[in-house]
C-alpha positions as CSV (number, residue, x, y, z in Angstrom):
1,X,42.4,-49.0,-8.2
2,X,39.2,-49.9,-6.3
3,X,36.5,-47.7,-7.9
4,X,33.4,-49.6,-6.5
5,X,33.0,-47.0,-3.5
6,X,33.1,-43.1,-4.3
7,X,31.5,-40.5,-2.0
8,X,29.5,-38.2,-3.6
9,X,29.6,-34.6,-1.4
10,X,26.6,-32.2,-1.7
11,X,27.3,-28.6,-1.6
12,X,24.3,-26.7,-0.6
13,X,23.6,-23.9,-2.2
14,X,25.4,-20.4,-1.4
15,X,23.2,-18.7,-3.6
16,X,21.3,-16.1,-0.9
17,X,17.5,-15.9,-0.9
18,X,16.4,-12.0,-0.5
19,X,13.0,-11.4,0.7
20,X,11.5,-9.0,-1.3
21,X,10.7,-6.2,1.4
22,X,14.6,-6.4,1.6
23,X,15.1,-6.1,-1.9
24,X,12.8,-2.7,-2.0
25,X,14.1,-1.2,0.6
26,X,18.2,-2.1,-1.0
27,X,16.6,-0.5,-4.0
28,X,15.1,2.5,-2.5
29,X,18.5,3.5,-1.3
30,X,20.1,3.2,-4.6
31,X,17.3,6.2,-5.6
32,X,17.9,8.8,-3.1
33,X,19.8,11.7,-4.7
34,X,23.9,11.1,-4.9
35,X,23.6,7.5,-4.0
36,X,25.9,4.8,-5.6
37,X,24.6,1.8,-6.5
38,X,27.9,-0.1,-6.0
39,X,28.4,1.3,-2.5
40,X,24.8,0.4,-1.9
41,X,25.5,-3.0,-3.0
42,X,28.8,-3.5,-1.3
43,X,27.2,-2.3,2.2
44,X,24.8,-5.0,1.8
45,X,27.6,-7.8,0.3
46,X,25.1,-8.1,-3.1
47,X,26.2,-7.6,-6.3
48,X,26.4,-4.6,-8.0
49,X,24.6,-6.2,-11.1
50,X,21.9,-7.9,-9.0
51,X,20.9,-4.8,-7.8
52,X,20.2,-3.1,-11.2
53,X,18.5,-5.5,-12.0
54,X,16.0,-5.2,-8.9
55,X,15.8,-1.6,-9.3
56,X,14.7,-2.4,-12.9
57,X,11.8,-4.6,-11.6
58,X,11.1,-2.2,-9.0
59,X,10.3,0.2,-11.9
60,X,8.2,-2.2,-13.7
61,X,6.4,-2.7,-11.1
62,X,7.4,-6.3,-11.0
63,X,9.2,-6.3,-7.4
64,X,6.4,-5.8,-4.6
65,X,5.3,-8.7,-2.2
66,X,2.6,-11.2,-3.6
67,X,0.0,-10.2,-0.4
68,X,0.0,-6.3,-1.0
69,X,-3.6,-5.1,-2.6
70,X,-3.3,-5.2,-6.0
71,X,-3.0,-1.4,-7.3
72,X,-6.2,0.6,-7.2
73,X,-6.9,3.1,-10.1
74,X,-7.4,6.6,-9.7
75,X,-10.2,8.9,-10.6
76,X,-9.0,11.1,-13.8
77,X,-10.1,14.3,-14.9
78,X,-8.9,15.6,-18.4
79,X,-9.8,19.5,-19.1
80,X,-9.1,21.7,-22.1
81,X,-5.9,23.7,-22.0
82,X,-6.1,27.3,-21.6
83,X,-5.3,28.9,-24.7
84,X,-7.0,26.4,-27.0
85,X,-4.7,24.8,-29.2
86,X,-4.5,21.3,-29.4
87,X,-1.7,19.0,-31.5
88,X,-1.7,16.0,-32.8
89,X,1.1,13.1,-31.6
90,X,3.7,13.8,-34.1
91,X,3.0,17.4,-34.9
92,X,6.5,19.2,-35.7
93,X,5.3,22.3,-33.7
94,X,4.7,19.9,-30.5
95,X,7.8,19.6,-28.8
96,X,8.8,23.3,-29.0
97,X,5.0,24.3,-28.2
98,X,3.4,22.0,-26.0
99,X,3.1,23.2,-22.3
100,X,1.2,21.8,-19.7
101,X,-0.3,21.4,-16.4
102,X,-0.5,17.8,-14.0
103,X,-2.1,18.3,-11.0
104,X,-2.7,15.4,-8.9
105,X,-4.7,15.9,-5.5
106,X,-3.8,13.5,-2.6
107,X,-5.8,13.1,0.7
108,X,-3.1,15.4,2.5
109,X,-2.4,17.5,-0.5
110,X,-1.6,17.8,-3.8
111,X,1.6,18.1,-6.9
112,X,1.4,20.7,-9.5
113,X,3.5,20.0,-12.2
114,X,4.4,22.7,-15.2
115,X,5.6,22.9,-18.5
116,X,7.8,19.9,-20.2
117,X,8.3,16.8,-17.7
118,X,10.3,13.7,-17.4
119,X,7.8,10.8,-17.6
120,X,10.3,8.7,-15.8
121,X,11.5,11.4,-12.8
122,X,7.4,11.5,-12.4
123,X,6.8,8.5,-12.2
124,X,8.7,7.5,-9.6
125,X,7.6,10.9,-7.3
126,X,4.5,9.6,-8.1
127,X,5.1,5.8,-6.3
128,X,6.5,7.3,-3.6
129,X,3.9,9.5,-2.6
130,X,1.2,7.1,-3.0
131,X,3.2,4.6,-0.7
């Protein structure tokens, strides 16, 4: 057998490059209420697991396009709560006492948020309205 010649064959890569403007807006599906992540996926022929794992970076902030502004910080405000009492992190009495108001003003109008909140289910209002 004559082994002095062999062809050596290059497969190119089938691994797809997603541009991440595409990325956010596969993501930003995924996050409207009822949505399914795998349907999402399927309709766009990724993997179910590669788009959990964007949506993860999209909530680290990690997934945004290199040119955008970087993020500009906000002018905060702290007052006193009505009603005067104050606890400390940690306090037994806090998570069956604390209430609270957010209120975040926006050039075209504002968010009022009362009582106990999800940090996360804000958080992600919160990015989308300042989009």
């Amino acid at each position: 057998m004559d082994t002095s010649e062999r062809a050596v064959v290059k497969r190119e890569s089938q691994r797809r490059r997603w541009p991440v403007g595409e990325k956010c807006r596969i993501v930003e599906q995924t996050l409207k209420p009822g949505a399914s992540v795998a349907r999402v996926a399927l309709a766009h022929g990724v993997n179910a697991n590669q788009v959990f794992s964007w949506r993860r970076q999209y909530r680290q902030g990690l997934l945004s396009p290199k040119d955008v502004e970087t993020v500009k910080l906000l002018p905060v405000r702290v007052s006193e709560a009505q009603g005067g009492k104050t606890y400390r992190s940690g306090s037994p009495a806090m998570t069956a006492a604390v209430v609270g108001t957010i209120q975040v003003e926006f050039p075209h109008g504002h968010v009022c948020v009362t009582g106990s909140v999800d940090g996360e289910a804000l958080r992600i209002v919160l990015e989308h309205l300042l989009r």
